[in-house]
DSSP file (Angstrom, degrees, kcal/mol; ACC not computed):
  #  RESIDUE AA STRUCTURE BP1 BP2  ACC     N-H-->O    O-->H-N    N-H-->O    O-->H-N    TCO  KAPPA ALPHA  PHI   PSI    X-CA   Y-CA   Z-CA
    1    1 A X              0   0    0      0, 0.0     0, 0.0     0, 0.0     0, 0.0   0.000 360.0 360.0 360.0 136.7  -20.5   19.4  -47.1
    2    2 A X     >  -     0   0    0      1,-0.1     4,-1.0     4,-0.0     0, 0.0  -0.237 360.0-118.5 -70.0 169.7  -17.2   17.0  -47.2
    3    3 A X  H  > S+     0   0    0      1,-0.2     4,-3.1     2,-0.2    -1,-0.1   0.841 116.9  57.6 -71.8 -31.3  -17.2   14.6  -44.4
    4    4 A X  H  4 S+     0   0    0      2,-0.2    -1,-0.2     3,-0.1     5,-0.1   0.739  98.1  59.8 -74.1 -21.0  -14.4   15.7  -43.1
    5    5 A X  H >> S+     0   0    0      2,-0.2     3,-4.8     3,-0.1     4,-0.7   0.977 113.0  48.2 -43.7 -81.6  -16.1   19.6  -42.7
    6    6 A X  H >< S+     0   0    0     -4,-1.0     3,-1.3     1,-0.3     7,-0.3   0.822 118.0  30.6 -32.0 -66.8  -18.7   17.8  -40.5
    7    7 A X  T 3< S+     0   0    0     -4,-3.1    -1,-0.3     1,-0.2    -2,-0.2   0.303 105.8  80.5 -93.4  28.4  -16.7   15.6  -38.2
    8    8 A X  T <4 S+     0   0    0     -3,-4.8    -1,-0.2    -5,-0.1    -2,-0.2   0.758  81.4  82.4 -80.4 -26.6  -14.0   18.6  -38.5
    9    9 A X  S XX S-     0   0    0     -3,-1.3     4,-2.0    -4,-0.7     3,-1.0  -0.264  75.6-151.1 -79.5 157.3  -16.3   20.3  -35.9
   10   10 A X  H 3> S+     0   0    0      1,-0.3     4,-0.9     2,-0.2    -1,-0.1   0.847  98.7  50.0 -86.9  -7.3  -15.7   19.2  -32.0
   11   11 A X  H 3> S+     0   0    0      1,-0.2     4,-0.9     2,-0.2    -1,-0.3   0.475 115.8  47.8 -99.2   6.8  -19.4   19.6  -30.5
   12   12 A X  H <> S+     0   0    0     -3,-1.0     4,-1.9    -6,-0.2     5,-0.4   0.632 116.1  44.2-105.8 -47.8  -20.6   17.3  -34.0
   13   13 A X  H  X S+     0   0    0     -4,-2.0     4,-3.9    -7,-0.3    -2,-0.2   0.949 114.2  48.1 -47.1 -35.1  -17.7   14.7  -33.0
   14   14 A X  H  X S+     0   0    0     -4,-0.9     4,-3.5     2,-0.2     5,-0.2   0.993 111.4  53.8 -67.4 -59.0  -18.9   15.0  -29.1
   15   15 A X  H >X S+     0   0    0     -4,-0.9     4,-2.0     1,-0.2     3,-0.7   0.777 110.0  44.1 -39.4 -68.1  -22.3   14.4  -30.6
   16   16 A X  H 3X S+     0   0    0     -4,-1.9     4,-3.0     1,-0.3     5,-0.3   0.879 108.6  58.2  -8.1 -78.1  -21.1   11.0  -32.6
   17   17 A X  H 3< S+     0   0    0     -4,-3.9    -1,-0.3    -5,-0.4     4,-0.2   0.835 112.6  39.9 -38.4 -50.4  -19.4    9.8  -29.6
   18   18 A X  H XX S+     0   0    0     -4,-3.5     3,-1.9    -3,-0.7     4,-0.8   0.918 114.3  47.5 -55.7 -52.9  -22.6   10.0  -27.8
   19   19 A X  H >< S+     0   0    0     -4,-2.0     3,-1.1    -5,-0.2    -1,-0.3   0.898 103.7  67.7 -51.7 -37.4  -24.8    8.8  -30.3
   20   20 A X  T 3< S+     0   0    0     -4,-3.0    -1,-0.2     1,-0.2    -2,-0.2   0.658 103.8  46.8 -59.5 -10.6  -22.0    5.8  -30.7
   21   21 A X  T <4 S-     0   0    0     -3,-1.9     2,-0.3     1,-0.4    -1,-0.2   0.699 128.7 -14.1-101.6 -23.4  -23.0    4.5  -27.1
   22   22 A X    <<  -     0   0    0     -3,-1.1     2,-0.6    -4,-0.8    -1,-0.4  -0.920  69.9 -98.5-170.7 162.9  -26.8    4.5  -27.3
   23   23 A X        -     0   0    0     -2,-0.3    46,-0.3    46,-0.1    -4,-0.1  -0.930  59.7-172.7 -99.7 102.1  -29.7    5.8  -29.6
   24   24 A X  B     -A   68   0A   0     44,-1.6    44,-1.8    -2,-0.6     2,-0.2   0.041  24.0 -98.9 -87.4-166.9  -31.0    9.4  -27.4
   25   25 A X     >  -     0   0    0     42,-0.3     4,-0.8    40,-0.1    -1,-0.1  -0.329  32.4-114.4 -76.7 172.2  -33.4   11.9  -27.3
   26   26 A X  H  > S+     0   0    0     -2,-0.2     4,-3.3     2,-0.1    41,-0.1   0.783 116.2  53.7 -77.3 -43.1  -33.0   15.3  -28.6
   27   27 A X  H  4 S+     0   0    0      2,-0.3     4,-0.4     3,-0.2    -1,-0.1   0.515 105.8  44.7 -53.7 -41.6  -33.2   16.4  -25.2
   28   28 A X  H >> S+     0   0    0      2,-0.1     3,-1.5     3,-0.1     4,-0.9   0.899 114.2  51.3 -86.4 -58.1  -30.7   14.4  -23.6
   29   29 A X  H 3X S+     0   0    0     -4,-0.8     4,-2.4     1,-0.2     5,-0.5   0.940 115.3  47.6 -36.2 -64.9  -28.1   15.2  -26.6
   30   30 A X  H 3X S+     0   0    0     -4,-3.3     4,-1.5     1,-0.2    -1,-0.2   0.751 113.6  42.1 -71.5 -12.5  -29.0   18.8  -26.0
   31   31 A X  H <> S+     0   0    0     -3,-1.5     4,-1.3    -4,-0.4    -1,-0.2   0.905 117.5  50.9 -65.8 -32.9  -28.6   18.9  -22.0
   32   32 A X  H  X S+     0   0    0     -4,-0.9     4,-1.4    -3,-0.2    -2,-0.2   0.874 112.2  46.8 -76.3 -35.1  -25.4   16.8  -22.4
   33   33 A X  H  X S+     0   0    0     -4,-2.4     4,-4.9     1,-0.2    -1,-0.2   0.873 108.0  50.5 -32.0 -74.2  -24.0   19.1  -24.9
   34   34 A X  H  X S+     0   0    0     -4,-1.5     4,-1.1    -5,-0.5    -1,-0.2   0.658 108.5  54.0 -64.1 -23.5  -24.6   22.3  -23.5
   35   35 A X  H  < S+     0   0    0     -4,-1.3    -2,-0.2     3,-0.2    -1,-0.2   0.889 109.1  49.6 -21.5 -73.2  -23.1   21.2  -20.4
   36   36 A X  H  < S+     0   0    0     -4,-1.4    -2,-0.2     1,-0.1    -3,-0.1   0.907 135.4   1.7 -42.5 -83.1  -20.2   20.2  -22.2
   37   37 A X  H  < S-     0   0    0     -4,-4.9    -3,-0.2    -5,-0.1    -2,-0.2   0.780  92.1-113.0-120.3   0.8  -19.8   23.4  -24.1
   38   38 A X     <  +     0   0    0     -4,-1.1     2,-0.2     1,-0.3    -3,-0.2   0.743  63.6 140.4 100.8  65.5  -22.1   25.7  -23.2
   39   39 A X        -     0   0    0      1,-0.2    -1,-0.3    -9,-0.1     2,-0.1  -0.456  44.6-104.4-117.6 174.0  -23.7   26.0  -25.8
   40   40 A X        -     0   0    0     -2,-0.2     4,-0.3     1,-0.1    -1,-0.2  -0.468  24.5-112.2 -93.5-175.6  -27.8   26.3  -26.3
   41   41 A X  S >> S+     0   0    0      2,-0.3     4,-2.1     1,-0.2     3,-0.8   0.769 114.8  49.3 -63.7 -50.1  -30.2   24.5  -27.2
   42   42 A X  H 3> S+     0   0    0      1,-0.2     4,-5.6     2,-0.2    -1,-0.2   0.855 111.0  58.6 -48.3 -47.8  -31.2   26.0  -30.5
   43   43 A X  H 34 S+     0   0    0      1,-0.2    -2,-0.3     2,-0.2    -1,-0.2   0.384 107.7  44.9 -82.4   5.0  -27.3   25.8  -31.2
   44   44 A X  H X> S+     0   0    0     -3,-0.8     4,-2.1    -4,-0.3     3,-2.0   0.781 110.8  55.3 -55.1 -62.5  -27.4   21.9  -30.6
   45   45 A X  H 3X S+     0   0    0     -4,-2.1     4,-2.4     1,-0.3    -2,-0.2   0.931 105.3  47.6 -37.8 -61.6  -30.4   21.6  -32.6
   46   46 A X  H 3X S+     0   0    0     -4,-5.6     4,-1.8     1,-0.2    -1,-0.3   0.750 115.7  49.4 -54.6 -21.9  -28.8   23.3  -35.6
   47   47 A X  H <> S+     0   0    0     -3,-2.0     4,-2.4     2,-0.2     5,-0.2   0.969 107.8  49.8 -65.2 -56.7  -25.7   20.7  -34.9
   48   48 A X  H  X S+     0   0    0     -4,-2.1     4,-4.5     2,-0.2     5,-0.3   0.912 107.2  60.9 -42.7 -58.8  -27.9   17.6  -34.7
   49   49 A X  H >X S+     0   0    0     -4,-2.4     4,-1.9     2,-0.3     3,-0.7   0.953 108.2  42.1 -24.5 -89.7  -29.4   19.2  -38.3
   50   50 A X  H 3X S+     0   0    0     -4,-1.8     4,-1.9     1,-0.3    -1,-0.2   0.692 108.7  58.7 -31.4 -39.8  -25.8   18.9  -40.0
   51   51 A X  H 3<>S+     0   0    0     -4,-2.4     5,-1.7     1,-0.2     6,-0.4   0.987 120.7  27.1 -73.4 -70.3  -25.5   15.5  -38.4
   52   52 A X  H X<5S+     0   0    0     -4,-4.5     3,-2.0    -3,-0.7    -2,-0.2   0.913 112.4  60.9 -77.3 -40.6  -28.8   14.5  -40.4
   53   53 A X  H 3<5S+     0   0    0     -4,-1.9    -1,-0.2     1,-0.3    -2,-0.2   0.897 107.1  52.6 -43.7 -45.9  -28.9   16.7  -43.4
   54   54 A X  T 3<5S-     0   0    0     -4,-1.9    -1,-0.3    -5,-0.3    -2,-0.2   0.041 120.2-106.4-106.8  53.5  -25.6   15.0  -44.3
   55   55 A X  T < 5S+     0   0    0     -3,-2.0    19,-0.5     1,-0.1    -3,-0.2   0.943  90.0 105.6  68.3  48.4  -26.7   11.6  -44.0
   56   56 A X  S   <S+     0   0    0     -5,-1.7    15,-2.0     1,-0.2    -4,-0.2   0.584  81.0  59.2-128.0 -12.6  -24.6   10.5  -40.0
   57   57 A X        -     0   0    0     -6,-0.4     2,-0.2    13,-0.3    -1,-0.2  -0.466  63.1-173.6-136.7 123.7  -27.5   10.7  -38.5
   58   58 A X        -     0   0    0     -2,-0.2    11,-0.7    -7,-0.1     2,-0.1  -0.356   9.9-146.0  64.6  60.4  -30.6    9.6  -38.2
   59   59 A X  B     -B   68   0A   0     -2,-0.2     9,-0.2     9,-0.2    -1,-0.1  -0.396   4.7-162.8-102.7 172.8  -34.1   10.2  -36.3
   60   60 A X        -     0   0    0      7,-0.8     6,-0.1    -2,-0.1     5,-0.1  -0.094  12.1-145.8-118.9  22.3  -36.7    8.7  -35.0
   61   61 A X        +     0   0    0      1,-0.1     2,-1.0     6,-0.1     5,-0.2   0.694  23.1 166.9  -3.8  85.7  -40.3   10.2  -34.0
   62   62 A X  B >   -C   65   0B   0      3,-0.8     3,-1.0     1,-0.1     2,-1.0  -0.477  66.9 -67.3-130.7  89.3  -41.6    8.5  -31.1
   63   63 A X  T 3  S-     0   0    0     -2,-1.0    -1,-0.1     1,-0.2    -2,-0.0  -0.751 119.4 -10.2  72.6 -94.2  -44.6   10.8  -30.0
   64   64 A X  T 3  S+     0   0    0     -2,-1.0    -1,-0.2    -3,-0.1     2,-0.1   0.368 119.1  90.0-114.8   8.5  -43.1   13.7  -29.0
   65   65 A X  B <   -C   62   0B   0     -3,-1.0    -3,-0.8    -5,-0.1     2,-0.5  -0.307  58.6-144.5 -92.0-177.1  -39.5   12.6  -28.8
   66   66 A X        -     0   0    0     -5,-0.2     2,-0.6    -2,-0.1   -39,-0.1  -0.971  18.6-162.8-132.1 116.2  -36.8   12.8  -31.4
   67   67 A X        -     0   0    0     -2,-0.5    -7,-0.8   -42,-0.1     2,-0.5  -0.739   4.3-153.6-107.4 140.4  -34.6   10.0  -31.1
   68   68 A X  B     +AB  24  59A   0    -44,-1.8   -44,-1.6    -2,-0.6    -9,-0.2  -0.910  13.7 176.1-134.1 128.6  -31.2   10.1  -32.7
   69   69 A X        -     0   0    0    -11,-0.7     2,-0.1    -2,-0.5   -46,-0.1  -0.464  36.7-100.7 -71.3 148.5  -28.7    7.3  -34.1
   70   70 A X        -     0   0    0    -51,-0.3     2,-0.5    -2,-0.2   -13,-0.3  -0.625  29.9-145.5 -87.5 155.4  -25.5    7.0  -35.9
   71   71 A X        -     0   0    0    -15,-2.0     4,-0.1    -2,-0.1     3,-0.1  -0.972  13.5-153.9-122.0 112.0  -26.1    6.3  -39.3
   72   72 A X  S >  S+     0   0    0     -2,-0.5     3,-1.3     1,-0.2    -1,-0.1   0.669  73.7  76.2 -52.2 -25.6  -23.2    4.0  -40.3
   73   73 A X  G >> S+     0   0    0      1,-0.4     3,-3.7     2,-0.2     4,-2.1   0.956  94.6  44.8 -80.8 -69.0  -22.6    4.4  -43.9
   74   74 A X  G 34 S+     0   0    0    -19,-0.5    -1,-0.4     1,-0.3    -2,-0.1   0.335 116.5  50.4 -65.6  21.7  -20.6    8.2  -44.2
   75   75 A X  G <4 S+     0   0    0     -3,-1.3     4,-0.3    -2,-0.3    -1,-0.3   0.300 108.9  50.9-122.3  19.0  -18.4    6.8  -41.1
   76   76 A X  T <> S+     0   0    0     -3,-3.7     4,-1.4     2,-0.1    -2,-0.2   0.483 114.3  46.6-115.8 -46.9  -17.9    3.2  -43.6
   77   77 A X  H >X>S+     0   0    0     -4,-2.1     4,-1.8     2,-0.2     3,-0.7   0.951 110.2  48.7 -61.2 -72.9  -16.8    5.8  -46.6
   78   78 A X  H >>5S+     0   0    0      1,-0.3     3,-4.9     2,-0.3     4,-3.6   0.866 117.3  47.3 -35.5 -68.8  -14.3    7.9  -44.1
   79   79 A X  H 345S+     0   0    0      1,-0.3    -1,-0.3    -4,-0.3    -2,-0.2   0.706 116.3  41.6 -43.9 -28.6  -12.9    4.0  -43.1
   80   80 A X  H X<5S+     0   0    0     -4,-1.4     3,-0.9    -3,-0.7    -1,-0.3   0.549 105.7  59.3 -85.0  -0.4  -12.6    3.1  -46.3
   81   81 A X  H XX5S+     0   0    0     -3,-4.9     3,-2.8    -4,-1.8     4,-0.5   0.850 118.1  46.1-108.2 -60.6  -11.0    6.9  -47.7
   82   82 A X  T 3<<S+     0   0    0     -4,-3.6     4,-0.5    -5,-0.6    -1,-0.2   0.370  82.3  84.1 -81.0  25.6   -8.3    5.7  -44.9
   83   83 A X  T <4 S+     0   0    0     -3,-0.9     4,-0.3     2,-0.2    -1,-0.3   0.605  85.5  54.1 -98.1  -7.9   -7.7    2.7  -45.6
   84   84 A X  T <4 S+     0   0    0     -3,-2.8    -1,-0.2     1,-0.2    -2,-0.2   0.670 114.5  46.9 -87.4 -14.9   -5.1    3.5  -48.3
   85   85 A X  S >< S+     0   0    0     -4,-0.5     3,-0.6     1,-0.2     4,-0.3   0.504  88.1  92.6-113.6 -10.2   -3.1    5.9  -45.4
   86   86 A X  T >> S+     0   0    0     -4,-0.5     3,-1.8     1,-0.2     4,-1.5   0.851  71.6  68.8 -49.5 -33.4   -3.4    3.0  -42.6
   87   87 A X  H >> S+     0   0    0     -4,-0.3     4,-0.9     1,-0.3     3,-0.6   0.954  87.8  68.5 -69.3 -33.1   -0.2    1.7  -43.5
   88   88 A X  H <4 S+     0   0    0     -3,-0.6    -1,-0.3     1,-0.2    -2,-0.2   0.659 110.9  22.4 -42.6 -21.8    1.4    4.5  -42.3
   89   89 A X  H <> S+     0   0    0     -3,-1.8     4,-0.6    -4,-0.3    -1,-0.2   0.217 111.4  75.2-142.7  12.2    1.1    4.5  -38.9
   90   90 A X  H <X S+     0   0    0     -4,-1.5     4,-1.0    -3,-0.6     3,-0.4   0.959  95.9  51.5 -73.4 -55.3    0.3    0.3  -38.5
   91   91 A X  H  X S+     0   0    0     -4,-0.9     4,-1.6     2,-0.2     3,-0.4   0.765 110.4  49.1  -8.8 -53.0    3.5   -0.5  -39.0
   92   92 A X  H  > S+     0   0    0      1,-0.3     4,-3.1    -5,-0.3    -1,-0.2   0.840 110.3  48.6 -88.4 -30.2    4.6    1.8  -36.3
   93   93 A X  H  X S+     0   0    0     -4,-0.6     4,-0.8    -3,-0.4    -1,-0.3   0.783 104.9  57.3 -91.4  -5.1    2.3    0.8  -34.0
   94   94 A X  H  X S+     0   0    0     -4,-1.0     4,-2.5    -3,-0.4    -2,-0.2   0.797 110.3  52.2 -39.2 -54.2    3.2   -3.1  -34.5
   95   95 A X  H  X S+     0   0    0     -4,-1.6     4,-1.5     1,-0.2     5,-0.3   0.878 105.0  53.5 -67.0 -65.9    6.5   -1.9  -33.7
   96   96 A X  H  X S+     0   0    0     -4,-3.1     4,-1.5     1,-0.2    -2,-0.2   0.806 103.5  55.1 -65.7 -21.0    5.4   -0.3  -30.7
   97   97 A X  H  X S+     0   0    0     -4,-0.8     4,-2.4     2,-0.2    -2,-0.2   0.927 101.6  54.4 -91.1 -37.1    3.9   -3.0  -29.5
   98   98 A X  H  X S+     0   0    0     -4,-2.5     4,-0.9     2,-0.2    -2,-0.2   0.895 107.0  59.2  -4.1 -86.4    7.0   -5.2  -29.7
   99   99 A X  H  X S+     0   0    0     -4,-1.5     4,-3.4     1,-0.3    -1,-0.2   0.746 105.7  42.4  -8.4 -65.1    8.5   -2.6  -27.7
  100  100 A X  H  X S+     0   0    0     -4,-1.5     4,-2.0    -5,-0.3     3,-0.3   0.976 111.0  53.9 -78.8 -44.4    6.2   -2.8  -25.0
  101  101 A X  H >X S+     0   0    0     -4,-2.4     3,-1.5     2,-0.2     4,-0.6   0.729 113.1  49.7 -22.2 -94.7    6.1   -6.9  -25.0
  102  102 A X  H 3X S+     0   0    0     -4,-0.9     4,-4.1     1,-0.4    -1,-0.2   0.526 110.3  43.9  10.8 -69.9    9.9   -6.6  -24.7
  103  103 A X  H 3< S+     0   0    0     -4,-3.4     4,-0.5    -3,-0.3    -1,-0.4   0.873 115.8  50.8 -75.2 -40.6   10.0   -4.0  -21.8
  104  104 A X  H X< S+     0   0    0     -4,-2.0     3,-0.7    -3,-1.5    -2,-0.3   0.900 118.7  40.5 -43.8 -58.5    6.8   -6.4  -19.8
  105  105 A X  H >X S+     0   0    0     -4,-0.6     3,-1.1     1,-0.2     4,-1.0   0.927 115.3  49.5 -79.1 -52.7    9.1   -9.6  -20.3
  106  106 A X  T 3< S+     0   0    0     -4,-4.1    -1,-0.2     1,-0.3    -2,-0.2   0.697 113.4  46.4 -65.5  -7.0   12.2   -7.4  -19.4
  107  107 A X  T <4 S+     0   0    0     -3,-0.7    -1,-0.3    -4,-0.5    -2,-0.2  -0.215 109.9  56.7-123.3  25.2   10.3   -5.9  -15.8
  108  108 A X  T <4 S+     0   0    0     -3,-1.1    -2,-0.2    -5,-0.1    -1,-0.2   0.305  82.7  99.1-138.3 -11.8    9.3   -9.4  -14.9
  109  109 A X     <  -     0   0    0     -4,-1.0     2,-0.5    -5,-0.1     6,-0.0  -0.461  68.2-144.0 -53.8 146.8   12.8  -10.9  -14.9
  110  110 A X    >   -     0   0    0     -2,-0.1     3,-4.7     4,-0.1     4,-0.4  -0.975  29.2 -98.7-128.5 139.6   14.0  -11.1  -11.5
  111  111 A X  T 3  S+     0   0    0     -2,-0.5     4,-0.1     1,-0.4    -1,-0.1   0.622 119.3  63.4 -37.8 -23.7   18.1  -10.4  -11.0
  112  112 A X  T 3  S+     0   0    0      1,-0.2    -1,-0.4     2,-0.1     3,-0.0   0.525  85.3  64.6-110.4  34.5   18.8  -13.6  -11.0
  113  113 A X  S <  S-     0   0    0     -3,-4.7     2,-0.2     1,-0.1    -1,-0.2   0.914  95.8-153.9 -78.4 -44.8   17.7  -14.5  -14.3
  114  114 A X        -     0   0    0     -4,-0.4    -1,-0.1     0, 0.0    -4,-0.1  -0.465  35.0 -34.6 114.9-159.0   20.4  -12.3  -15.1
  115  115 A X              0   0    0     -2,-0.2    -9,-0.0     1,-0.1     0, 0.0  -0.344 360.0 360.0 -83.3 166.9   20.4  -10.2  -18.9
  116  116 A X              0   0    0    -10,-0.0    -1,-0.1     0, 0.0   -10,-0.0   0.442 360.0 360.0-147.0 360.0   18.8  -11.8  -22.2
């Protein structure tokens, strides 16, 4: 499966996010999930699967828990895949931040600095 198939889906992305904060249970990823989208339990597992099968994450055994972790490497590949298309939209946001400097400097002038 491409990488992008995997983190095309939103409840695998949600998962990531989570995992991106903290290492969990299986258990807490599946309450938060299904919460989230209302989904079951089984149908977490089988996300959390994809997640590990294709190498993003990671578990852990610790007695009866399942602990799961971002596995850095396929999200080191994606960054590098885009690193050739970053220039597209740095630029622009460079630019946009100009912008906004500009308009902060220009809203903090007081009338009788008068224009500049």
């Amino acid at each position: 499966m491409h990488a992008f198939d995997i983190l095309g889906d939103p409840v695998r992305r949600r998962i990531l996010e989570l995992l991106a904060d903290a290492e969990l249970p299986a258990g807490s990823i599946a309450s938060t999930i299904g919460a989230e989208f209302g989904i079951s339990q089984p149908a977490v597992s089988q996300h959390l699967r994809v997640l590990r099968d294709n190498g993003f994450a990671t578990v852990t055994v610790d007695g009866t828990r399942r602990l799961y972790a971002v596995a850095p490497a396929p999200l080191q590949e994606i960054d590098a895949w885009l690193d050739r298309y970053r220039k597209f939209w740095t630029n622009r946001l460079d630019a946009l931040d100009t912008e906004l400097r500009r308009g902060r400097r220009a809203a903090q002038r007081t009338p009788e600095d008068g224009p500049k």
